[in-house]
ROZAMI-118448 format. One line per 3 residues: number of its first residue (from 1); for each residue x, z, y of N, C-alpha, C, CB. Coordinates in Angstrom, 1 decimal. Atoms other than C-alpha are relative to their C-alpha. Glycine has a CB too. Layout:
NUM	X:Z:Y:X:Z:Y:X:Z:Y:X:Z:Y ~ ...
END
This chain:
1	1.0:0.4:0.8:103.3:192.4:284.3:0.5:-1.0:-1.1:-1.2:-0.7:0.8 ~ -0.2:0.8:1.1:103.8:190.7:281.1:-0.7:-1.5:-0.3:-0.5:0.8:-1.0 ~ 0.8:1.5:-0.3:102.8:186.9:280.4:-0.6:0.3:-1.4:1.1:-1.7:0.3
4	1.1:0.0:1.1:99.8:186.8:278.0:0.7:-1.1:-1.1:-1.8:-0.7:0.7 ~ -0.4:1.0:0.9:101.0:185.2:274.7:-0.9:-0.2:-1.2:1.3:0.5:-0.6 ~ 0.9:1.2:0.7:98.6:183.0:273.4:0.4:-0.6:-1.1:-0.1:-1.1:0.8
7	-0.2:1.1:1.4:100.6:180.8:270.9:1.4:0.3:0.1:-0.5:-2.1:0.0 ~ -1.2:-0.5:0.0:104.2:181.8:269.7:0.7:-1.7:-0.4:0.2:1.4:-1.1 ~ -0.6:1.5:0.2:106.1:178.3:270.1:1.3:0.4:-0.2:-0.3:-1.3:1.4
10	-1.9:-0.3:-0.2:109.9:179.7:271.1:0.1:1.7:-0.3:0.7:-0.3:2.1 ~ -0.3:-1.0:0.2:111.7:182.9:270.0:1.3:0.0:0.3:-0.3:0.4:-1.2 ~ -1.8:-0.2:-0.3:115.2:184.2:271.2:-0.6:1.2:-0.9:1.1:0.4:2.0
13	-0.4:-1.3:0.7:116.6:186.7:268.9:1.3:0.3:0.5:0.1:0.0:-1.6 ~ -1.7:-0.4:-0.4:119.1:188.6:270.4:0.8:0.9:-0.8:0.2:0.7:1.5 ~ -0.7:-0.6:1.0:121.7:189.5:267.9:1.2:1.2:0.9:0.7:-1.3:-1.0
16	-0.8:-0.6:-0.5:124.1:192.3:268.9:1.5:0.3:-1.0:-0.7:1.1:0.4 ~ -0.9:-0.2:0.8:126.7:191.8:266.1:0.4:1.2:-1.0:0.9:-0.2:0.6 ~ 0.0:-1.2:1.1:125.5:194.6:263.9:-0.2:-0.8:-1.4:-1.3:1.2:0.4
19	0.2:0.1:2.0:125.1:194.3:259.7:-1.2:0.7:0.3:1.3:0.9:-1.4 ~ 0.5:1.3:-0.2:122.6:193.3:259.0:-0.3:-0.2:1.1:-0.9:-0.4:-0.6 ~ 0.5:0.0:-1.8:121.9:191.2:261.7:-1.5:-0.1:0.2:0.6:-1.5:1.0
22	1.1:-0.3:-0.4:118.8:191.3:263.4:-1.2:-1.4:-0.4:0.3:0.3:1.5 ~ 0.4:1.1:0.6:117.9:187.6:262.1:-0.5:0.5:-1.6:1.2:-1.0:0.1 ~ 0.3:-0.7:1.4:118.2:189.2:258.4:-1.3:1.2:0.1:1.6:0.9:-0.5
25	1.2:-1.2:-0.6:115.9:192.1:259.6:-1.5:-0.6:0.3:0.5:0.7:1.7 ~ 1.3:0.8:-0.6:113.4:189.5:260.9:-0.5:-0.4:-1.3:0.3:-1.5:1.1 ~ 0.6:1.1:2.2:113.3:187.6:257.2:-0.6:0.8:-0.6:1.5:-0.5:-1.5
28	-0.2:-1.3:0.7:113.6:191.0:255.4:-1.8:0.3:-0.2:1.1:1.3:1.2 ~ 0.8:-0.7:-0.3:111.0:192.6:257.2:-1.5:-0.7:0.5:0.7:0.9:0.8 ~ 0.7:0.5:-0.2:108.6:190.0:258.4:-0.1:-1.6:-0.1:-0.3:0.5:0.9
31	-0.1:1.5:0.7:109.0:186.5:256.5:-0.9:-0.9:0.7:-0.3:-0.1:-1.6 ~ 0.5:0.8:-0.1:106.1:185.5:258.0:0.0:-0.8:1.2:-0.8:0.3:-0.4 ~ -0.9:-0.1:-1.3:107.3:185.8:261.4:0.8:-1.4:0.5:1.2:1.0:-0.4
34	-1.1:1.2:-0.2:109.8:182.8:260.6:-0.9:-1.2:-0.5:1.5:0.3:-1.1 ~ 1.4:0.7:0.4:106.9:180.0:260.5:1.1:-1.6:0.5:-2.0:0.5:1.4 ~ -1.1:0.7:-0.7:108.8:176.3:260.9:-0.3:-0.8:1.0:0.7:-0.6:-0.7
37	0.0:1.0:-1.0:106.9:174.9:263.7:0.3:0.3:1.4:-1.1:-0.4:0.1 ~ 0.1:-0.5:-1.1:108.2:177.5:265.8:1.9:-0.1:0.5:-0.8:1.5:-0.3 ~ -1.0:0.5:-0.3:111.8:176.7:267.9:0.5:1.5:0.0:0.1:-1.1:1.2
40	-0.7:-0.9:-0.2:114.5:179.5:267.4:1.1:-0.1:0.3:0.1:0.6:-0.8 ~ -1.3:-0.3:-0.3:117.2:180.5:269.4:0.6:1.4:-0.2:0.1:-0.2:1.4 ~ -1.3:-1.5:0.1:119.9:183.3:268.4:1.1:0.2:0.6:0.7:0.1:-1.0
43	-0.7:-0.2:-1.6:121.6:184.5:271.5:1.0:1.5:-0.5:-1.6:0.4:1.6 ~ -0.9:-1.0:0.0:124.9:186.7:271.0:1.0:0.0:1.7:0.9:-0.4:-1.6 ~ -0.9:0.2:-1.4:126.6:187.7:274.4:1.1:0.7:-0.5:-0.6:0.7:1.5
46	-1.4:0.2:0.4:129.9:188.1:274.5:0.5:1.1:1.4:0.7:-2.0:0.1 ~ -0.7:-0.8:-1.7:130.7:191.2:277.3:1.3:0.7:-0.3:-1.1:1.5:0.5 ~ -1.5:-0.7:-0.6:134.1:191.6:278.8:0.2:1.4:0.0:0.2:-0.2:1.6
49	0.1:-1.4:0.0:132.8:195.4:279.1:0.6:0.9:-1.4:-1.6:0.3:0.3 ~ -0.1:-0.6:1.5:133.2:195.9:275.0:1.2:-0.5:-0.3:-0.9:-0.5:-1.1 ~ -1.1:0.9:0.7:135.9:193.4:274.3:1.5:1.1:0.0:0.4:-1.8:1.1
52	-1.2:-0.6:0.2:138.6:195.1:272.5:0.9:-0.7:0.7:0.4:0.2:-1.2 ~ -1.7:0.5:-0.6:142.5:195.0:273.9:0.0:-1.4:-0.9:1.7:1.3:-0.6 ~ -0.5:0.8:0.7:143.0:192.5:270.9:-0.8:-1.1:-0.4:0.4:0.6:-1.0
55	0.9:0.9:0.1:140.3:190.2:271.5:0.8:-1.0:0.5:-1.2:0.2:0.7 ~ -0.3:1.6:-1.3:141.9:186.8:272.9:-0.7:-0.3:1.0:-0.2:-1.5:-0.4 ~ 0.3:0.1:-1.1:141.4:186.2:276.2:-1.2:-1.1:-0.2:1.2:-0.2:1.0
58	0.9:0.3:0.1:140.0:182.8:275.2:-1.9:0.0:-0.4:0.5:-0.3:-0.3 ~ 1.4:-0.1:0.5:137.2:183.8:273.2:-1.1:0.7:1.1:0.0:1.0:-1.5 ~ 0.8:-0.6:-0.6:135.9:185.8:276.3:-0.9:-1.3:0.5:0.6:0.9:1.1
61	0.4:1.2:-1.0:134.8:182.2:277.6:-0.3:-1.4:-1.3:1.6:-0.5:1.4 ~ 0.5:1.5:1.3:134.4:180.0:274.1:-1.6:0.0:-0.3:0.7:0.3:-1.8 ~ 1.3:0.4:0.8:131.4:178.3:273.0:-0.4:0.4:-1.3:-0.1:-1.3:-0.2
64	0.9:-0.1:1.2:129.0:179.0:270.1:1.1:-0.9:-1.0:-1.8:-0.8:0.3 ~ -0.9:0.0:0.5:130.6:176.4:268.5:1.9:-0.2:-0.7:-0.6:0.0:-0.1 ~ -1.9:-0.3:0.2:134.7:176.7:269.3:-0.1:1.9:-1.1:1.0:0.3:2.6
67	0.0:-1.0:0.9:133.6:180.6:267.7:-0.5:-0.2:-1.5:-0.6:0.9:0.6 ~ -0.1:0.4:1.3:132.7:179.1:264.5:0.6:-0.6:-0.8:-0.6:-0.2:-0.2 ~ -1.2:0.6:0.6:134.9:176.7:264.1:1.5:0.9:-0.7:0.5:-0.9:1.1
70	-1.0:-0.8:0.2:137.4:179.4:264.5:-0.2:1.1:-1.2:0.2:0.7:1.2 ~ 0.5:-1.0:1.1:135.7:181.6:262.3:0.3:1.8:0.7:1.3:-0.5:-1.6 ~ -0.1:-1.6:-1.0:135.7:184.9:265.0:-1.1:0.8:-0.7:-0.5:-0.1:2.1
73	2.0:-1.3:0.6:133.0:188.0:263.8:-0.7:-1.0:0.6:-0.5:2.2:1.0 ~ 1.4:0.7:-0.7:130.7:186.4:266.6:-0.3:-1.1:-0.7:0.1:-0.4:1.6 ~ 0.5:1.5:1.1:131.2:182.8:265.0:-0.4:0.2:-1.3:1.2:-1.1:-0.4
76	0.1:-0.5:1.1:130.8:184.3:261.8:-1.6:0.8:-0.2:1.2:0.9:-0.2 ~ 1.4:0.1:0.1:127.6:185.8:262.6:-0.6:-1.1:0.1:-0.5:0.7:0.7 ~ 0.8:1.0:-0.3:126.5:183.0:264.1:-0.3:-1.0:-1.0:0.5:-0.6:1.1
79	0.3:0.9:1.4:127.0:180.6:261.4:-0.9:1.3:-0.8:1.9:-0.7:-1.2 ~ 0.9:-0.5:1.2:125.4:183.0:258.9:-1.5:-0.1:0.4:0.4:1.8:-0.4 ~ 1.7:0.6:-0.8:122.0:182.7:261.5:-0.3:-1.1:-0.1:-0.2:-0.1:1.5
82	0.5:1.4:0.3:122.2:179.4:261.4:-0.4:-0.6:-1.2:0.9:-0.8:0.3 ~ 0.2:0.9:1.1:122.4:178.7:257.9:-1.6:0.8:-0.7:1.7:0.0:-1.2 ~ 1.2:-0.3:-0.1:119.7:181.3:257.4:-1.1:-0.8:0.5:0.1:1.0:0.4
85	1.0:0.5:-0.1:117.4:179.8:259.7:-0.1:-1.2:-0.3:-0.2:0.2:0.8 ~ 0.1:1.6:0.3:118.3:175.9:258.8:-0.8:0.2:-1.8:2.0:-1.0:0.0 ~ 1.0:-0.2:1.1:116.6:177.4:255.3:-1.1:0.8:0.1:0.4:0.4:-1.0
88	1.2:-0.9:-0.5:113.7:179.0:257.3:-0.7:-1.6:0.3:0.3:1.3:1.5 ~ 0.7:1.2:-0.8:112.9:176.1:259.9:0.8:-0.9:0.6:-0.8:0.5:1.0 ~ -0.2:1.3:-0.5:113.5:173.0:261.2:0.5:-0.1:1.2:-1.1:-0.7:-0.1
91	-0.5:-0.3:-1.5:114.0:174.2:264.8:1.1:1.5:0.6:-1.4:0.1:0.8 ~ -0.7:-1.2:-0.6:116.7:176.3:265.9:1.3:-0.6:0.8:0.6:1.2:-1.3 ~ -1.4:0.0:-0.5:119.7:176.9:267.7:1.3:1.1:0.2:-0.3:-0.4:1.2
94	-0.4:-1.4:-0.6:122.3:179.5:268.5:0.9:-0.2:1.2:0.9:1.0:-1.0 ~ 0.0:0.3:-1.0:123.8:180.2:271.6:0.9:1.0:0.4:-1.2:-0.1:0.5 ~ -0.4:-1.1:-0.1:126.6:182.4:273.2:-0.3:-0.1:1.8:1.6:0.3:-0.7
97	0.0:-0.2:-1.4:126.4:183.9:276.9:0.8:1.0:0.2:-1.2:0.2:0.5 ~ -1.4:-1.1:-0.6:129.0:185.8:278.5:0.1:0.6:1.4:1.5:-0.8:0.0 ~ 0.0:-0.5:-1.1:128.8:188.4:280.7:-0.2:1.4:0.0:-0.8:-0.6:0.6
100	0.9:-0.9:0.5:126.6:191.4:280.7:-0.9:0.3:-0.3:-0.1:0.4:0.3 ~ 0.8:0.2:0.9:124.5:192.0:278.1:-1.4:-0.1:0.3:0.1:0.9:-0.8 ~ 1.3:0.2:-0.5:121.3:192.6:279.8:-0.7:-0.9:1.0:-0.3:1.0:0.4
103	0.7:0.9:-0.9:121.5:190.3:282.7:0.1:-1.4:-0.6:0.6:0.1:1.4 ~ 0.0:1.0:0.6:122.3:187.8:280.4:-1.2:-0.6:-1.1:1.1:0.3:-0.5 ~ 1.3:0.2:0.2:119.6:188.1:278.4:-1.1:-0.4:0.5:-0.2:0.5:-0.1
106	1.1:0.2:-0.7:117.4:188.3:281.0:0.2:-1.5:0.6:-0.2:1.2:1.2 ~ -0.1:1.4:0.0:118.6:184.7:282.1:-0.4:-0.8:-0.6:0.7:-0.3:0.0 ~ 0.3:0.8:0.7:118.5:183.6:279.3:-1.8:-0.1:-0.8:1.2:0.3:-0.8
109	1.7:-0.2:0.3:114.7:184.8:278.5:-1.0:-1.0:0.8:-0.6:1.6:0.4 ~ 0.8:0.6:-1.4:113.5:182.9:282.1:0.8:-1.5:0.1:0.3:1.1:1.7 ~ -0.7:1.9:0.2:116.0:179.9:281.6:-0.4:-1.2:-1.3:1.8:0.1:-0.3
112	-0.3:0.3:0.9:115.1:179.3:278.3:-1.8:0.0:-0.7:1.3:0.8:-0.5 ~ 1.9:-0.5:0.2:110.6:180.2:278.5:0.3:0.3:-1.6:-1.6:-1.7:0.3 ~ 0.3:-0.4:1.3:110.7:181.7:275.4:-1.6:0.8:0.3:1.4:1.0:-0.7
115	1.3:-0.6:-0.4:107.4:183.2:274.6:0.1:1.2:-0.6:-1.3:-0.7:-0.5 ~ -0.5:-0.9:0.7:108.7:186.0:272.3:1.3:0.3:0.0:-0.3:-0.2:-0.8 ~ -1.7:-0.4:0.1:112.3:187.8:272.9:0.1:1.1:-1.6:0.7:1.2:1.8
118	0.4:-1.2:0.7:113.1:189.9:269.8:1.7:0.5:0.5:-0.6:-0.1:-1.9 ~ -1.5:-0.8:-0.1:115.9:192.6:270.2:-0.1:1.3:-0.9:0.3:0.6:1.8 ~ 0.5:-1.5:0.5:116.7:195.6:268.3:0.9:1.3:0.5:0.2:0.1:-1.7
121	-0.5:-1.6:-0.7:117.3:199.1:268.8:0.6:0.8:-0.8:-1.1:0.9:0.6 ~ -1.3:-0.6:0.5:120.3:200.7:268.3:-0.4:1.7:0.1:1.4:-0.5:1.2 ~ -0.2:-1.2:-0.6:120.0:204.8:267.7:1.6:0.6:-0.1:-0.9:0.8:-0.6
124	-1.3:-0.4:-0.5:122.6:206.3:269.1:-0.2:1.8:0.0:0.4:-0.8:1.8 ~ -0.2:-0.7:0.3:123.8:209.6:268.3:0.7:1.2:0.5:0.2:-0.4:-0.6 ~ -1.0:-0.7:-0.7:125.7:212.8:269.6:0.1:-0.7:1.5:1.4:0.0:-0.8
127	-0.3:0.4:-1.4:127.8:212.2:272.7:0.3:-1.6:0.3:1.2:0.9:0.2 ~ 0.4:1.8:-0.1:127.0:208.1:272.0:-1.2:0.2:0.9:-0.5:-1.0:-1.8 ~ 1.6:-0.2:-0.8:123.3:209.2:273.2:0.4:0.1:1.8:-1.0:1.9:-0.5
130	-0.3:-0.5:-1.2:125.0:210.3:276.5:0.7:-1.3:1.1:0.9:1.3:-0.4 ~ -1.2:0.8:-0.2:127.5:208.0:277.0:-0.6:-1.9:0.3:1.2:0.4:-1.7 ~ 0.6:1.5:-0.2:125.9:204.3:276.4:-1.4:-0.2:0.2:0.2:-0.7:-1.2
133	1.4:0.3:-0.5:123.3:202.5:278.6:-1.1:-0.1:-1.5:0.1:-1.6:0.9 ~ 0.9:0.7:1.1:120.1:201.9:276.1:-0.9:-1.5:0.7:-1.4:1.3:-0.5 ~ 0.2:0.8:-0.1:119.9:198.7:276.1:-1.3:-0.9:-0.4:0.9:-0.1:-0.2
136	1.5:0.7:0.4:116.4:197.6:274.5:-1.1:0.7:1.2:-0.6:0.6:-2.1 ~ 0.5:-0.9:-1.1:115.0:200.6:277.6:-0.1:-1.1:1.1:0.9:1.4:0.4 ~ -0.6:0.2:-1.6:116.7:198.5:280.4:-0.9:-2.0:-0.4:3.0:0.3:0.3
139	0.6:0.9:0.5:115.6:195.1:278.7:-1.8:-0.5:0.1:0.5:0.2:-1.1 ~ 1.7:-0.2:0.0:111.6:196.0:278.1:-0.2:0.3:1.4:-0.8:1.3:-1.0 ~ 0.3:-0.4:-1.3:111.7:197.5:281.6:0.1:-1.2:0.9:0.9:1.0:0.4
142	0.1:1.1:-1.2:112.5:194.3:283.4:-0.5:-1.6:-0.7:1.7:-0.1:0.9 ~ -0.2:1.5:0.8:112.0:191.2:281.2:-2.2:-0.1:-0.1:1.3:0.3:-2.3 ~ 1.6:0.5:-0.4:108.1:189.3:281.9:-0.6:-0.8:-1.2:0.0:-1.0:1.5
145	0.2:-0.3:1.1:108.2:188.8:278.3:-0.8:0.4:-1.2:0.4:0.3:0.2 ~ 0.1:-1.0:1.2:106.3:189.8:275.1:1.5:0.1:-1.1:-1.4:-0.6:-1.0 ~ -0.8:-0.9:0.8:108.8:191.9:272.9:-0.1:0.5:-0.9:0.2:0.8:0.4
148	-0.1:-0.1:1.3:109.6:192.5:269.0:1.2:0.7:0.5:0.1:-1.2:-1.1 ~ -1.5:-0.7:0.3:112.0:195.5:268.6:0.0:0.6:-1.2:0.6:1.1:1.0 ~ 0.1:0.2:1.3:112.9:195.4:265.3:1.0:1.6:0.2:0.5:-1.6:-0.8
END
């Protein structure tokens, strides 16, 4: 059962390190969406499962921001969320978690009471359709949540 959402105070956006990101998509597509009394977190996980050979070992285990400082894709998104939302609203944060994508999420949805998760959905194509979990499916299915899939 879903928790009744009364008043939207917190939002996780969970970015997946696509162009545009899913933050840009939010602005884009529903400006109004981004209101500034409302606290945002932008949550990129970081799974061992994807990580290319040529990833550094560190970064499987760095912070939000040791990956920006460095300037990594992920830090690189991340700053670009940030600076976006620091010219949206007043409350945000971003955030990395490392592990697996969905149980991480889901941690982070119940650790973190958000009242709104947003995630988007990836279509997947050919023998991609076959091949990779759907991850926004496995997400809505267990998460106690209201849900924006952009």
């Amino acid at each position: 059962m879903k928790r009744d959402l009364t008043q939207v105070n917190r939002l996780l956006v969970c970015e997946s390190g696509r162009e545009p990101t899913l933050l840009e998509r939010l602005h884009e597509g529903l400006p109004a969406f981004l209101a500034e009394t409302v606290d945002y977190t932008v949550l990129h996980v970081m799974s061992q499962m994807v990580a290319a050979p040529s990833v550094p070992k560190w970064q499987l285990h760095a912070t939000a921001d040791e990956l920006m400082a460095s300037n990594t894709p992920e830090g690189a998104l991340l700053e670009h969320d940030a600076r976006l939302l620091l010219n949206t609203t007043t409350h945000s944060a971003v955030k990395i978690r490392h592990g697996m994508v969905v149980e991480e999420i889901l941690a982070e949805a119940e650790n973190g009471r958000y009242d709104v998760i947003i995630i988007g959905r990836h279509q997947s194509q050919g023998w991609e359709r076959l091949l990779l979990d759907d991850v926004s499916k496995m997400i809505i299915g267990r998460v106690n949540h209201s849900i924006l899939v952009l």
